[in-house]
N, C-alpha and C positions, 0 to 999 in steps of 0.2 A: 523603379519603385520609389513611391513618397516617402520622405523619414516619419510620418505619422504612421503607414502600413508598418514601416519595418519595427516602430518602436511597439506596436501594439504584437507581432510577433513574438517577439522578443520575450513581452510582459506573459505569454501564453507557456514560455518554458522557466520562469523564476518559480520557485519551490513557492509554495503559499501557505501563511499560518491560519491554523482551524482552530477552533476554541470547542473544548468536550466536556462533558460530568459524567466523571465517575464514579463508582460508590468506593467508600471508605478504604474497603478491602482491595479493590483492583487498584486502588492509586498506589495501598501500601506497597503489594505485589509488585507492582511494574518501577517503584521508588527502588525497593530492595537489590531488584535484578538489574537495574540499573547503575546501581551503587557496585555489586560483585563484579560484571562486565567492565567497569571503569568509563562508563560512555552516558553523556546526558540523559535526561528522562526522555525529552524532546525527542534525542537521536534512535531512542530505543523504540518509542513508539512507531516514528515513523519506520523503522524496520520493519515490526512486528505487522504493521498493516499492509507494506508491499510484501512481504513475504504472504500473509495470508491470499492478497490477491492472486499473486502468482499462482502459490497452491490450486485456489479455485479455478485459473483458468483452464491448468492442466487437468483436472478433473472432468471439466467442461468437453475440451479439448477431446479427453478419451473415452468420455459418453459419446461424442457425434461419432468418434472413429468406430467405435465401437458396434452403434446403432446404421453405420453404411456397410462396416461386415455385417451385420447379421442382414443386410436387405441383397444382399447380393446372393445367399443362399437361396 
């Protein structure tokens, strides 16, 4: 493998900054809980959104399982 594939690899698993707008009240919200947690806004966010995706996928997850039990009846 070239060191140009493996750096571009590489560049595919570095965390990467996104830029958002919030409204007023969600900055304050996610500021606050952030501030109680002890943990940057940064860090908090980005929980908050692998955590909701997770959530969604197992939801996902148990609609197909769900939807193949019921085709087997």
């Amino acid at each position: 493998m070239n060191e140009e594939t493996e750096f571009a690899k590489q560049q595919h698993r570095q965390p990467r900054r996104i830029s958002i707008t919030l409204s007023f009240h969600v900055s304050e919200a996610l500021l606050n809980r952030s501030l109680e947690e002890g943990r940057s806004l940064s860090n908090l966010c980005a929980y908050l959104i692998e955590e909701a995706l997770i959530e969604q996928a197992q939801k996902e997850w148990q609609m197909k399982w769900v939807n193949k039990q019921e085709e087997r009846r």
